[in-house]
MIGUGU-813135 format. One line per 10 residues: number of its first residue (from 1); their letters; for each residue x, y, z of C-alpha. Coordinates in steps of 0.5 Angstrom, whole numbers, m for minus. Layout:
NUM> A> X,Y,Z  ... .
//
This chain:
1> XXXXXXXXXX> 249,m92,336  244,m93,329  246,m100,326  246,m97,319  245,m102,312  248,m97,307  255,m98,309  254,m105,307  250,m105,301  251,m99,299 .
11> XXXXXXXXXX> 251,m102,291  245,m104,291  242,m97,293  240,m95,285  233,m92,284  230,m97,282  231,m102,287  230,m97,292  224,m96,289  221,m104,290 .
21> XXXXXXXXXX> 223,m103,298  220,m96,299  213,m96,295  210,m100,299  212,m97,305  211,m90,302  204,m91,300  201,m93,307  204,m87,310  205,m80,305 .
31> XXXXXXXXXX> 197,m79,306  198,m79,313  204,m74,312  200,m67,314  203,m64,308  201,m69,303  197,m66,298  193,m71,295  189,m73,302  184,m78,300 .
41> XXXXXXXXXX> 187,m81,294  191,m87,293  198,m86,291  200,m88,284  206,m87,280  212,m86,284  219,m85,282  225,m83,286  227,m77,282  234,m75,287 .
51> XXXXXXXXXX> 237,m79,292  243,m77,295  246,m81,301  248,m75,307  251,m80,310  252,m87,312  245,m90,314  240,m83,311  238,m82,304  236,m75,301 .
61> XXXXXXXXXX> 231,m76,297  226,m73,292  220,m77,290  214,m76,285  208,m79,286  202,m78,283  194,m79,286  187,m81,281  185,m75,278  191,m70,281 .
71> XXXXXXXXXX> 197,m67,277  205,m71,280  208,m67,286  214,m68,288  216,m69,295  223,m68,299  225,m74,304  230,m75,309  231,m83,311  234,m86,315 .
81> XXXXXXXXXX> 234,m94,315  237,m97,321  238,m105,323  235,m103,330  232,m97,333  232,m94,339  225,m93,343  226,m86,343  225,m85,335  219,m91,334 .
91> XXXXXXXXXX> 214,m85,333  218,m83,325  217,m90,325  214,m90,317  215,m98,315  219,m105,314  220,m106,307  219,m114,305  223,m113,299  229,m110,295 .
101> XXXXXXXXXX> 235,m109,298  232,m105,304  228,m112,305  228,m113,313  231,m106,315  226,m100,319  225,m94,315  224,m88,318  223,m80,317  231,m78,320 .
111> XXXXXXXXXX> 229,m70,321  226,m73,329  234,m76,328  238,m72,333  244,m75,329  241,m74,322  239,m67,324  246,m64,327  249,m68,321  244,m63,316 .
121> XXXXXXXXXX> 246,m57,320  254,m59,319  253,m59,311  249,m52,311  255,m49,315  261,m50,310  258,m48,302  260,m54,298  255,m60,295  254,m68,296 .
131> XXXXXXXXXX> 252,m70,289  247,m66,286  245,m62,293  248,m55,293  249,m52,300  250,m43,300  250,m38,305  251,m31,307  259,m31,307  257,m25,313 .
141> XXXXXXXXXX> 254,m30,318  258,m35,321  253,m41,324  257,m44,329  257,m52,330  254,m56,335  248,m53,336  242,m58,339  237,m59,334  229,m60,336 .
151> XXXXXXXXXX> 223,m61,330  217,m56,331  211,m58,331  204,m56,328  207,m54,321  202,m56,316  206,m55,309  214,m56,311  217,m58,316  222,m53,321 .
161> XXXXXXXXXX> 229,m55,326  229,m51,331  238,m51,333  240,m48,339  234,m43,339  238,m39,334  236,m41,327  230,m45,324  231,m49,318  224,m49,314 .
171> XXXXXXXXXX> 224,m56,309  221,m56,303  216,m62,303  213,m61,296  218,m58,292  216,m55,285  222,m53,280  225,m46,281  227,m41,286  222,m41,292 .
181> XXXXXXXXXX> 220,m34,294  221,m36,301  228,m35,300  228,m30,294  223,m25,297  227,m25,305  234,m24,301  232,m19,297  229,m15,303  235,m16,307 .
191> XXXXXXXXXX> 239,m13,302  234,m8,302  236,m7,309  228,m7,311  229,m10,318  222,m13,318  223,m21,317  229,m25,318  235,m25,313  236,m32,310 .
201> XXXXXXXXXX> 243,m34,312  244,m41,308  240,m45,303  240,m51,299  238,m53,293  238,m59,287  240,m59,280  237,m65,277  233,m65,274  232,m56,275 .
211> XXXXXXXXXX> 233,m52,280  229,m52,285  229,m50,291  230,m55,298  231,m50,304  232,m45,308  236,m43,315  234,m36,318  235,m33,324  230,m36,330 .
221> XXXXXXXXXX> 227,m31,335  227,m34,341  222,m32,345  216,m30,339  209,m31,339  205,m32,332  199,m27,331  194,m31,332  196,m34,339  196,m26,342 .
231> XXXXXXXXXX> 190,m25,338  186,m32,342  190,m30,349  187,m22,347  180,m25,347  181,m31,353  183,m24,358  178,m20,354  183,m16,353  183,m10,347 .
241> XXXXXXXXXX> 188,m12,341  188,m6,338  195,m2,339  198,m9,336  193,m9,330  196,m2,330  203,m4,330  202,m9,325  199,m5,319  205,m1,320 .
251> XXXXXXXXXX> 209,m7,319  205,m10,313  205,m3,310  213,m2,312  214,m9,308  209,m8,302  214,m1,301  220,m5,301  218,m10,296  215,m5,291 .
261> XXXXXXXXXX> 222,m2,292  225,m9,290  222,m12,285  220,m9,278  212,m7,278  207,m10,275  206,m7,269  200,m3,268  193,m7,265  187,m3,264 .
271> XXXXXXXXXX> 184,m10,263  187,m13,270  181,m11,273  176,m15,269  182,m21,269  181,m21,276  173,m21,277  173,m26,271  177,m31,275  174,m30,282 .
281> XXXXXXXXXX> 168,m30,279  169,m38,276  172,m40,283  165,m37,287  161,m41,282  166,m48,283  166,m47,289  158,m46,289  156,m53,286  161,m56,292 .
291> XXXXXXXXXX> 158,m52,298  150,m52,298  150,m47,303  154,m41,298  149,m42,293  143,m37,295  149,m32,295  152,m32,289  148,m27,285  150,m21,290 .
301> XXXXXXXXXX> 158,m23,292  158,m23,284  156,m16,285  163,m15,289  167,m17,282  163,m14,278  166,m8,281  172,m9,280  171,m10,273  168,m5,272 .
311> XXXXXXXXXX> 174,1,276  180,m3,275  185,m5,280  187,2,282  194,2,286  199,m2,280  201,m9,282  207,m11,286  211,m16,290  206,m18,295 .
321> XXXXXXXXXX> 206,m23,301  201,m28,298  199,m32,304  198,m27,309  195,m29,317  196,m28,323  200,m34,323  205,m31,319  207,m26,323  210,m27,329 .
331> XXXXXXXXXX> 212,m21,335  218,m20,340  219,m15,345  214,m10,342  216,m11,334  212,m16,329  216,m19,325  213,m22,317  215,m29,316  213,m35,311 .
341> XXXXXXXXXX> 214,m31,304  212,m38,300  205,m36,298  201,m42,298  204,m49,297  199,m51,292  200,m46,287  204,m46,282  212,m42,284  211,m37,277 .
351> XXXXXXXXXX> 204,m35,281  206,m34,286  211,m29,284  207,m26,280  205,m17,281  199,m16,285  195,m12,289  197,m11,296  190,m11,297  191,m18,296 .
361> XXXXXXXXXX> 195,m18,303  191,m14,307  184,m17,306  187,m24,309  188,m21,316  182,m18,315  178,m25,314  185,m27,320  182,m22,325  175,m25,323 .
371> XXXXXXXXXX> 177,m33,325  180,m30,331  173,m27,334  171,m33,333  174,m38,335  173,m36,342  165,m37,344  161,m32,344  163,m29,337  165,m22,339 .
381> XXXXXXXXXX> 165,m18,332  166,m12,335  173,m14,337  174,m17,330  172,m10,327  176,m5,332  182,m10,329  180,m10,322  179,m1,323  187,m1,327 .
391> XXXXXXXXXX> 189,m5,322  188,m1,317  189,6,320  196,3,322  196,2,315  195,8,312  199,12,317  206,8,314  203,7,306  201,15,306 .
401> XXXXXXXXXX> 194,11,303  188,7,307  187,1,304  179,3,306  179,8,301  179,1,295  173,m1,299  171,m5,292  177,m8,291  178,m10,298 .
411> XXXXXXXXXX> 171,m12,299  172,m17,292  178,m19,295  176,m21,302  170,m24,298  174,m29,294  179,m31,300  172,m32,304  170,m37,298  176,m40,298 .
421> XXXXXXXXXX> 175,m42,306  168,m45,306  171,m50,300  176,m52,306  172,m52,312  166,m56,308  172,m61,306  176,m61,312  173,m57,318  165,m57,317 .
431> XXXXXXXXXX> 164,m55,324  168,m49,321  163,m47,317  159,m43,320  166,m38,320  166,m36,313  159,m37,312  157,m30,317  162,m26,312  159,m29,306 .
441> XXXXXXX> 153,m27,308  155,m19,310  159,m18,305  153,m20,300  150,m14,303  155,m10,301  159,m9,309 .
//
């Protein structure tokens, strides 16, 4: 058993003390963190916002940081700070701290602790709150206690318990204050009865300093596979993909039908055509001045916004997904299922929540279909395309309208998404480059 120290100096655990223990410790390992925004740069300004003690010897703990030249991001921690710990929790080893009142002890991230996990688990079970946290669920669900915890690897923004292979825990690691759509979203659509994404059935979240959202337990589908891992054993087999391409525009299309039933829709803008291409055309001639190789295209993709400007977004805007991949999607037996309402994490919530075109959705499993063709040597474009025209057949076929038939407003928005790639893949993923570099280049022609 952990030999915990905040059962003996509990008294001395004030924020600001903690904060002479921790500092030193957190600034060598948030940047190491994949879901660390500020890579690369120092950490500046930490302060703890929150801190809650779950239970003896582990700490819940919302932390802003600031980073040169970057805005302050809150992240949420769970602690465990121990006397001695066993070998197998060595590898969520995150420091010693020399000083404060945590001077000597080890401080590691508690979600790989089996203990903390479970413990985490039985406060989602029984609404209730511990301090400023505040656990809810769906009265209609009864978790049941004891189940074995496990933490999901490769997640790149949050983090995800797995218990029992029945429900899966997502952590917000940079939280931002409001309700996360990631919970609004899934909520609203289950009470829609749209059978395409896991209900939620318990979340917690903060008060202090707002309300803010810190995580979420839904239902787990054991046995599953993400898109984009069937799309890549598709390719290994050479095998065609597309009747599950098929399937999964009626899905997409199933979905976006829900959530314009659900939220109120955007009101009708005869200048958000010209809005939108203004804004895509700044983030093309940012991104232009960061990545070299985008500048000889620049003239003609701006050609692609123009015509938006021009024609105007056509479909009202809704309730869209934001972020969607192939990696959002997951399959079971021989259903897809749509997962990951959050958007993306670095735009602000109130974005994020915003009405847009559902074009938005399905231009990013186009360029989805396009990475997957060519993660795979040689690049097959073909199979991408077949993807690309089932995907959207299937699409039609639910929605009563082809998305093809907005080729200037998909082909603007498959544009911008392409941009925002080759800033990634020159930052992080040079090797990479050349994916959204062969769709730059045709879509500058006009395909």
């Amino acid at each position: 058993m952990l030999k915990t120290a905040t059962q003996s100096r509990g008294s001395s655990l004030s924020p600001p003390l903690l904060l002479t223990s921790l500092a030193g410790v957190l600034q060598e390992w948030l940047p190491q963190q994949r879901w660390f925004a500020g890579k690369g740069l120092p950490v500046t300004d930490l302060a703890v916002v929150s801190m809650t003690e779950l239970h003896p010897g582990c700490l819940h703990l919302l932390i802003s940081s600031g980073h040169a030249g970057s805005r302050d991001d809150c992240y949420q921690l769970l602690l465990g700070v121990s006397e001695e710990l066993p070998s197998r929790l060595h590898h969520a080893v995150i420091g010693r701290p020399s000083e404060g009142p945590l001077a000597g002890l080890t401080v590691y991230d508690a979600l790989h602790d089996p203990r903390s996990a479970a413990l985490l688990l039985e406060r989602l079970r029984t609404p209730g709150t511990a301090g400023p946290l505040r656990f809810e669920g769906d009265a209609r669900t009864v978790v049941p206690s004891g189940l074995t915890p496990r933490i999901l690897d490769g997640e790149q923004s949050n983090t995800s318990l797995v218990y029992g292979d029945s429900y899966i825990l997502k952590l917000f690691r940079r939280v931002q204050y409001g309700v996360n759509p990631d919970l609004e979203v899934p909520w609203a659509l289950a009470r829609e009865g749209c059978a395409r994404v896991p209900a939620p059935v318990a979340w917690f979240w903060t008060n202090e300093p707002r309300r803010t959202t810190l995580g979420v337990l839904q239902p787990f589908l054991p046995g599953a596979t993400d898109g984009w891992t069937l799309a890549l054993q598709s390719l290994a087999a050479g095998r065609d993909f597309t009747d599950e391409s098929y399937e999964l525009g009626r899905a997409t299309a199933e979905v976006h039908l829900a959530l314009a039933q659900v939220f109120a829709p955007g009101p009708a803008d005869r200048h958000g055509g010209r809005l939108l291409a203004a804004a895509m055309t700044t983030r093309l001639d940012t991104t232009a001045r960061q990545v070299p190789a985008l500048v000889p295209y620049v003239s003609r993709l701006r050609a692609a916004y123009d015509a938006v400007a021009a024609r105007g977004l056509g479909r009202p805007p809704q309730r869209i997904h934001g972020d969607l991949h192939l990696g959002q999607v997951l399959r079971a037996g021989q259903r897809w299922f749509v997962i990951d309402f959050e958007g993306e994490p670095a735009r602000p919530i109130a974005e994020r929540r915003r009405p847009q075109a559902p074009v938005r959705d399905i231009a990013g499993m186009l360029r989805s279909f396009d990475y997957a063709a060519h993660a795979r040597r040689p690049w097959q474009p073909q199979w991408a395309q077949r993807c690309r025209d089932a995907y959207c057949a299937g699409y039609a076929a639910e929605a009563v309208w082809d998305p093809r038939g907005q080729s200037e407003l998909l082909r603007a928005y498959e544009t911008d998404r392409a941009v925002y790639e080759a800033l990634y893949e020159a930052r992080h993923r040079p090797d990479w480059l050349p994916v959204p570099m062969a769709a730059i280049a045709r879509l500058a022609e006009g395909r």
